[in-house]
Each structure stands twice: as structure tokens, then as C-alpha cells.
N, C-alpha and C positions, 0 to 999 in steps of 0.2 A: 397758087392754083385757083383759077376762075370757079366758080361756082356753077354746081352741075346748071343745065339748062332745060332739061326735061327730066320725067319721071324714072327713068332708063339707065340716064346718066348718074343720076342720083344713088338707083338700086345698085348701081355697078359699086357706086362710093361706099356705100353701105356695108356691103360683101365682102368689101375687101378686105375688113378687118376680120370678120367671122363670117361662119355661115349661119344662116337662120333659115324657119321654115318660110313655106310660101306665109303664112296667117301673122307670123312677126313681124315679114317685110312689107306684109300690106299695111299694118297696122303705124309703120314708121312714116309707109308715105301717103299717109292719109292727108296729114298740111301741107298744104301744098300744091297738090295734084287732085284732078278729078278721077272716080271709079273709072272710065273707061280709061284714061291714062294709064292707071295703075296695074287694070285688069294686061293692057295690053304688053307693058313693060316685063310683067312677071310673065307671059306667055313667051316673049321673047329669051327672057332667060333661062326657063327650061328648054327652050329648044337649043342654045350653044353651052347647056349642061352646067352653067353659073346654081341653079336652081334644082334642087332634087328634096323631097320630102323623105325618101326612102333612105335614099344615101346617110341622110342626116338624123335620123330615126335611128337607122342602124349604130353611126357610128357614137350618138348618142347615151342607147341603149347599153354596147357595148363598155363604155365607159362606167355607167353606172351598173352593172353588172360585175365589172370586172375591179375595177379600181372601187368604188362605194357599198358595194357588194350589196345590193336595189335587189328585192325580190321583183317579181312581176306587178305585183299590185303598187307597189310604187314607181317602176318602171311606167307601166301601162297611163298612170297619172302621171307623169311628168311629160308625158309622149305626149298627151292631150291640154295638159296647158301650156306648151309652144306648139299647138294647132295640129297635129298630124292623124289623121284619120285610122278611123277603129280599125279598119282592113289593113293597112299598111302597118299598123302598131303592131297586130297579130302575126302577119308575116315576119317583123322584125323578130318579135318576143320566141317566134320557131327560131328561128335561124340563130340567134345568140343562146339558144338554149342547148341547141346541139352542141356547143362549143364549151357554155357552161352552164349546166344546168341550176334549177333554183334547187336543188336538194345540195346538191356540190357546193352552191355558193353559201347555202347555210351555211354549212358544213365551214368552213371558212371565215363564217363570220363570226360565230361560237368560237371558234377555235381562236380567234383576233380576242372576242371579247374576254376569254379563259385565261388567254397571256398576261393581259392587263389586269384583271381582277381577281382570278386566280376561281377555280371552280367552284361552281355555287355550293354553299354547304349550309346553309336556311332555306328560308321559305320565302325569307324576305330576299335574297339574292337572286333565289330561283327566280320569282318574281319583276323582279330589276332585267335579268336576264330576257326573260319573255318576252316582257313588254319593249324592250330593246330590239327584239326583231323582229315585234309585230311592227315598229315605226318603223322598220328598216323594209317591210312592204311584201312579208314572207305572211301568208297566207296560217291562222292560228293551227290548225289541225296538223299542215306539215311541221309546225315548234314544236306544239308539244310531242308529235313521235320523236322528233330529234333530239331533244330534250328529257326522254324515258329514263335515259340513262343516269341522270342525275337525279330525278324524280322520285326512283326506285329507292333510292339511297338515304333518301331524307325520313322517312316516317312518315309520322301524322302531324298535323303545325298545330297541335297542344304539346309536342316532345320539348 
């Protein structure tokens, strides 16, 4: 296979493997290529739809919602470092939320974490548990209501 010969060719080569956002694939054909090359390249691939931020957002999103079970604040950070803009992340984070919301995917991911380690019955598990879904990008206030339940059950962490 000859070697792409413009910027265009290149982005095509690129894609082919995967999709990225626009800010990833600027960022691949920075050697190389000058900004206007680049600028114009990526103009051309959104218009024959090689190129969509949304599209890629979305299906993004949905993946880590549904399969890694991502609350929004980890969502919404992973949407912005592969480049995709605050309004478009917002529209994605509605639109995958009607489908599955971030109470439901808690809900899911407790229930994941339950099977494996069996329900929290310290303070110290309780704990482990939390902080497992505050990394997992669920916002604290929504854990610990979903969390009440085992909470209740425990005492005071002198028992």
C-alpha cells in the first residue's frame, strides 16, 4: 500500500481502524501536515459523514454507561479528554440517560459489586463500597441514598 499523500488520505487511513473525535485526529496529523491541511481534511470528512463528534459521544457514552456502568461525572470526563464539546456531551449524557439512567446504573453496579463481595456488613466495606462508586463517576449524594439501605443496618463504627 503506497503511502497516504495528503492529509485527507491519511485521516481516511486512520479511521479506518476506529473512530476518533475531531481533537484526536487533529492531533495524530499534526506531523506531517500544516493546520490548514488538517483544518480542511477534517471539514471534508464531516461532510461525507467519515467524522461525527456526536455520533461518537453517543456511542461512547453509551458503552461506558452500559457495559462499565460510568456515572455521568466520569462519563462527562472521558467525553472531554477525547475532545468532545460541553454541549454535545450534555445532549449525549440526556439521551443515554433516558435509556439508562445514572440511578439504574447504580443500581447495577452495587448489585455487580454485592455478587462479588457479598453485602457490606462493616464500616470498613461500607466504605470500600462508596468509594468504588464515587471512582465509578456517580455523584456522592446519589451513593449514599442508594446506599441507606445497608447503612441503616450497620450501627455506629465504635460497634
Amino acid at each position: 500500500m503506497n503511502p497516504p499523500k495528503n492529509a485527507l488520505q491519511k485521516a481516511i487511513q486512520i479511521l479506518s481502524r476506529r473512530e476518533y473525535s475531531a481533537l484526536e485526529l487533529r492531533r495524530k496529523l499534526t506531523r506531517g501536515y500544516s493546520a490548514q491541511e488538517i483544518q480542511e481534511a477534517l471539514e471534508r470528512l464531516r461532510e461525507i459523514g467519515l467524522l461525527d463528534d456526536e455520533r461518537l459521544a453517543l456511542d461512547r457514552a453509551r458503552s461506558g454507561r452500559e457495559g462499565q456502568l460510568w456515572g455521568d461525572l466520569k462519563l462527562r470526563a472521558y467525553l472531554a479528554r477525547i475532545g468532545i464539546d460541553d454541549r454535545i456531551a450534555e445532549r449525549v449524557l440526556r439521551v443515554i440517560g433516558e435509556d439508562l439512567g445514572e440511578p439504574e446504573s447504580l443500581d447495577r453496579l452495587t448489585a455487580k459489586w454485592v455478587k462479588i463481595h457479598g453485602a457490606p456488613v462493616s464500616h470498613r466495606q461500607m466504605k470500600r463500597l462508596f468509594d468504588y462508586c464515587i471512582r465509578r463517576g456517580y455523584p456522592p449524594d446519589l451513593v449514599r441514598t442508594k446506599l441507606e439501605v445497608w447503612w441503616s443496618g450497620l450501627g455506629s463504627p465504635s460497634e
